[in-house]
DRENFIZA-128936 format. One record per residue: x, y, z of N, C-alpha, C in turn. Coordinates in steps of 0.05 Angstrom, whole numbers, padded with zeros to 5 digits, always signed. Layout:
N
XYZXYZXYZ ...
//
This chain:
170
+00017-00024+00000+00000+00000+00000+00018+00025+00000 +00042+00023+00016+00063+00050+00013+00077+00047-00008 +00082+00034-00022+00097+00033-00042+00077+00041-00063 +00055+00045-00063+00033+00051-00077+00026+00085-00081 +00035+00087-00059+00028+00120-00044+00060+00135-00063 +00080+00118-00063+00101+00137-00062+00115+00130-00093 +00102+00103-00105+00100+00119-00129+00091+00130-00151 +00064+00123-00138+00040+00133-00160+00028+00167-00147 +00028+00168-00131+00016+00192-00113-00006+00184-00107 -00020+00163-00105-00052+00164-00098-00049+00135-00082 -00077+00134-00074-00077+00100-00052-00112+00096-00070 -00111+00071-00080-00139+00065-00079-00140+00039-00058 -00171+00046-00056-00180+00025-00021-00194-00003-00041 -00208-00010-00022-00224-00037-00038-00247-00030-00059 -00257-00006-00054-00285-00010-00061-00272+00023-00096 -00262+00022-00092-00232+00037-00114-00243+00063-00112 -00245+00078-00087-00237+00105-00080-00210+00108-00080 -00205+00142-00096-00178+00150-00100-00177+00166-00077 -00147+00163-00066-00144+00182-00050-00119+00195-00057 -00116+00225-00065-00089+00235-00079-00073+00248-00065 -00051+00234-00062-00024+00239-00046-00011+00252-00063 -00012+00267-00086+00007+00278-00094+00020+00310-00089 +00008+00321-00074+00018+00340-00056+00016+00339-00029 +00029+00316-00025+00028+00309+00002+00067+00307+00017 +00067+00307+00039+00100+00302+00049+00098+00287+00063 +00112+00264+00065+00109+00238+00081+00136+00239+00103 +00128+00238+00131+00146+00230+00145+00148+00205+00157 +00173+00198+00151+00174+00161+00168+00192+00173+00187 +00195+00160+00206+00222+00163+00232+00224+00130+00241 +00250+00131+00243+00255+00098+00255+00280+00100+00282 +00277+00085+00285+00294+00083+00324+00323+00070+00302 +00321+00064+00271+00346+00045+00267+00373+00057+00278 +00388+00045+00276+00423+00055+00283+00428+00075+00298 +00399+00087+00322+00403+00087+00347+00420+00084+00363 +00434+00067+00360+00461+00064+00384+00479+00080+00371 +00484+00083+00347+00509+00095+00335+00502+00133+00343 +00485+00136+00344+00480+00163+00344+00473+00169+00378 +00471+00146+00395+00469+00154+00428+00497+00152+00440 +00519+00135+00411+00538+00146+00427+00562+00167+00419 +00551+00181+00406+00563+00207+00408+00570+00224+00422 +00590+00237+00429+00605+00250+00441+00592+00278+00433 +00590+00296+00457+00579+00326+00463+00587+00349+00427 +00573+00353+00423+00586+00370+00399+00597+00359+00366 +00599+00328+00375+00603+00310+00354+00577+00309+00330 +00581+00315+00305+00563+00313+00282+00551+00283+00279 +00532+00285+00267+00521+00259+00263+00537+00245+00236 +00549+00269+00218+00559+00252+00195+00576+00242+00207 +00597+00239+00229+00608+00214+00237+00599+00189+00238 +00573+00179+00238+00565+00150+00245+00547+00156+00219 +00539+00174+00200+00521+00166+00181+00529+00131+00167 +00559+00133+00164+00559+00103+00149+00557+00078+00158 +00551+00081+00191+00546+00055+00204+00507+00055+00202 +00504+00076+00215+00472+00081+00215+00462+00072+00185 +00472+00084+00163+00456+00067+00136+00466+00043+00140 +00483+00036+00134+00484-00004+00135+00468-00014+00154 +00461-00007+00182+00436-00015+00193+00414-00011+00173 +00404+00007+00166+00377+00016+00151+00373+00008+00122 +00401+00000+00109+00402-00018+00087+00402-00048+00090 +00412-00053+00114+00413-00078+00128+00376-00086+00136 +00361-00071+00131+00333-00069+00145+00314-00068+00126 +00314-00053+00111+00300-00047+00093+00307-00057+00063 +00285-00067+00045+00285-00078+00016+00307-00052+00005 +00317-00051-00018+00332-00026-00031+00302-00008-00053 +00285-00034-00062+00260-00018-00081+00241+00004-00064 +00246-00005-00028+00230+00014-00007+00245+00041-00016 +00279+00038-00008+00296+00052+00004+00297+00077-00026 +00299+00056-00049+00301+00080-00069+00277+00098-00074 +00255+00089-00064+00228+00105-00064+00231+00133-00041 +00245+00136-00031+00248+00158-00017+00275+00185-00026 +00261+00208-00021+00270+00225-00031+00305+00230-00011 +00292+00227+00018+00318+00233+00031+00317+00212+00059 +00344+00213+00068+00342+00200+00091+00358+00217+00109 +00341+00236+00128+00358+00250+00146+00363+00233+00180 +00397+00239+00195+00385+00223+00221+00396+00263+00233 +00387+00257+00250+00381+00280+00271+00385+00275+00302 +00394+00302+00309+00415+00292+00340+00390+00282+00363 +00404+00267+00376+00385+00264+00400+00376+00285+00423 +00352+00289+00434+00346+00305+00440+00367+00306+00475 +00367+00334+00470+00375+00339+00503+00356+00345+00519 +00377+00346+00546+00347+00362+00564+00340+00394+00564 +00365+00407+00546+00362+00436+00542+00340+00438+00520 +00339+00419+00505+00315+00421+00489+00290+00418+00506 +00283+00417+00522+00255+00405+00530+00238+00434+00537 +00247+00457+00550+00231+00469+00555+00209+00472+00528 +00210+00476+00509+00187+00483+00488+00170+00465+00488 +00176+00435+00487+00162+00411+00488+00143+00416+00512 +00163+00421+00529+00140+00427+00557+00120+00450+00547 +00122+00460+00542+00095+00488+00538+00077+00475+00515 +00091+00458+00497+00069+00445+00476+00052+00432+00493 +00066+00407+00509+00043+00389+00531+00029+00410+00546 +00039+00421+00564+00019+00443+00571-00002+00460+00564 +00002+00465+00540-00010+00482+00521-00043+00462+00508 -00033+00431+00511-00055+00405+00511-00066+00401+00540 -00057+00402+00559-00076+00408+00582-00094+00430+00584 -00085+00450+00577-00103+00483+00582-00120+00475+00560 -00120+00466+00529-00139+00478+00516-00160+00448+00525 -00157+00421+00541-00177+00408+00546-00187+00421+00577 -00184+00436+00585-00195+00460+00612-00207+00479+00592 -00205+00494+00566-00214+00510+00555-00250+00524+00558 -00266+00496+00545-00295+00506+00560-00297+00510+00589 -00286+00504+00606-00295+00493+00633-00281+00533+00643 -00269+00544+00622-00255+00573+00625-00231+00570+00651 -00217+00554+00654-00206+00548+00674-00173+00549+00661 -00162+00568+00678-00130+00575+00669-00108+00565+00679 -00089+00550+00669-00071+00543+00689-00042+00566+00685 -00030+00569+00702-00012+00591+00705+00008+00570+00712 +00040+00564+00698+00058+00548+00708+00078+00563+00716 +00091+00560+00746+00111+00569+00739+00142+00561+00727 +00159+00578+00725+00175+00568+00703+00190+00552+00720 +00192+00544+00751+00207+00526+00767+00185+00498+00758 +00160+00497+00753+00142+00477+00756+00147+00464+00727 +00157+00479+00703+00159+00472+00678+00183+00461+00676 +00209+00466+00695+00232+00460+00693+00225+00436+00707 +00216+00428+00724+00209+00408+00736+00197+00388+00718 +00176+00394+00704+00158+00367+00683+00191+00366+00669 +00205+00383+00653+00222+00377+00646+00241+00365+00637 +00243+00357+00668+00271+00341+00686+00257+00317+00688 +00238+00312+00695+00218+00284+00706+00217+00275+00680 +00208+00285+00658+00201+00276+00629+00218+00270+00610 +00244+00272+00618+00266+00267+00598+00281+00243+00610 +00279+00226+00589+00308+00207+00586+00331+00210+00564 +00358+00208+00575+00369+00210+00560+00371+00184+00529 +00368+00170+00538+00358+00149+00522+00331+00150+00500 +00304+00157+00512+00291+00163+00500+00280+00198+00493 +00289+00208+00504+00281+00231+00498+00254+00254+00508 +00237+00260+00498+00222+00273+00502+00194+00255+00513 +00206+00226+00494+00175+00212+00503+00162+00207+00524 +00175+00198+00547+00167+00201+00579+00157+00221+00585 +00155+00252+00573+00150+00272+00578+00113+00270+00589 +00100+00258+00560+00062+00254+00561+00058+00245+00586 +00074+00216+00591+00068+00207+00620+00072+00216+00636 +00089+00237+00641+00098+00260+00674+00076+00279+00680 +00074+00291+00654+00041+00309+00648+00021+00297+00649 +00019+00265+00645-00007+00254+00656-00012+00250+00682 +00015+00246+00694+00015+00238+00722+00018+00251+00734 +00031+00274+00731+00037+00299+00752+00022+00328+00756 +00010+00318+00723-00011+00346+00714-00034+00341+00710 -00039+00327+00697-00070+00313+00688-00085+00305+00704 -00080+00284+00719-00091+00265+00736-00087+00288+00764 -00076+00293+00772-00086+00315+00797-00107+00331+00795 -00100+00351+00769-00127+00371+00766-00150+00352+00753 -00151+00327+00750-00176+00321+00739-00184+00310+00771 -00169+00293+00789-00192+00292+00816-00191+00316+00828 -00178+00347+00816-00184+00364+00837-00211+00374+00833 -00219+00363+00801-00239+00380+00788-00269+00361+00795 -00263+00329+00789-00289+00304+00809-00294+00322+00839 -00275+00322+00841-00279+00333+00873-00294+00361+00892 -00294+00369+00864-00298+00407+00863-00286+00430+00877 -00264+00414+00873-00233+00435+00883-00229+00460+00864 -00235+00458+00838-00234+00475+00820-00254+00484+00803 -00277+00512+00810-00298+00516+00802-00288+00531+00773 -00307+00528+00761-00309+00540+00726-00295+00570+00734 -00276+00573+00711-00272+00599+00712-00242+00605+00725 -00242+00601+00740-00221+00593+00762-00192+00596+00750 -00167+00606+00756-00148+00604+00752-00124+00590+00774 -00121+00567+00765-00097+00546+00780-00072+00553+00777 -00052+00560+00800-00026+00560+00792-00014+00537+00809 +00007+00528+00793+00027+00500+00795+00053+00511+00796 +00057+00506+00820+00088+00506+00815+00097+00474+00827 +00134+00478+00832+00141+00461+00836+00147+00449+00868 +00135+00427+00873+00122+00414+00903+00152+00404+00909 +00151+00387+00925+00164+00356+00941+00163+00328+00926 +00177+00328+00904+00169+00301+00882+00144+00303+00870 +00126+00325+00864+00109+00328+00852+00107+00355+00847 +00080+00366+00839+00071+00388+00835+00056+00404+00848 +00057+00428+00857+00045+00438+00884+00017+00449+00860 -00012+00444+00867-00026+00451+00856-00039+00468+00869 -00043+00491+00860-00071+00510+00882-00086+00522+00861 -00114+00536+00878-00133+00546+00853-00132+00570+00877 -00135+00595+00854-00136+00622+00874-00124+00643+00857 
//
């Protein structure tokens, strides 16, 4: 079916609806030759390990996939100096599901450096991040809200607690 998409520009289904990909941009991302690029040294370019990382990804993949693609970029692993923005995107998905309910959360920037720190692996990256904000942000203000700790309207500020998140409404 992708090999269909990438070189015809269109996908037909069973019942032969067209669907036209031809102004479309396709992103794939793969974990391949991962290790070559986690062990890089501070400041070190990735074209150092590009020629181990493709022989993994040629080693992986058919060559009729591989020539169907326009480019193959690998890209540095994320740090933890990267995370603050990531944090205000997650954040930014908690406030707008409070949105009807008109309810504001105010973070402070010690409480964002905190999801931060909790949400990053160096290994994986940013992904632990959803689960820290589910667990440290989400799931608090949703039993503060079952509970009617936090009336409509209301503005919550969070900062940073004792291994968690100090939550108050006021």
């Amino acid at each position: 079916v992708l090999l269909q998409v990438l070189d015809d520009g269109r996908l037909t289904d069973g019942q032969g609806h067209v669907v036209d990909f031809s102004n479309t941009l396709i992103i794939m991302t793969s974990n391949l030759g991962s290790q070559y690029l986690a062990n890089l040294d501070e400041g070190q370019g990735v074209e150092t390990v590009e020629p181990q990382v493709m022989e993994v990804v040629r080693g992986h993949f058919r060559p009729e996939f591989l020539n169907r693609l326009d480019e193959i970029i690998l890209f540095h692993r994320l740090g933890q100096e990267h995370m603050a923005p990531i944090v205000e995107i997650q954040v930014a998905r908690v406030q707008k599901l409070l949105k009807d309910r008109k309810i504001t959360l105010e973070l402070s920037d010690a409480a964002k450096r905190w999801l931060g720190r909790v949400g990053y692996d160096p290994v994986y990256g940013a992904r632990p991040l959803k689960r820290a904000v589910q667990r440290y942000l989400q799931d608090p203000l949703a039993e503060k809200l079952l509970a009617g700790e936090i009336p409509d309207g209301s503005t919550v500020r969070i900062d940073e607690g004792d291994g968690a998140l100090d939550i108050r409404v006021g």
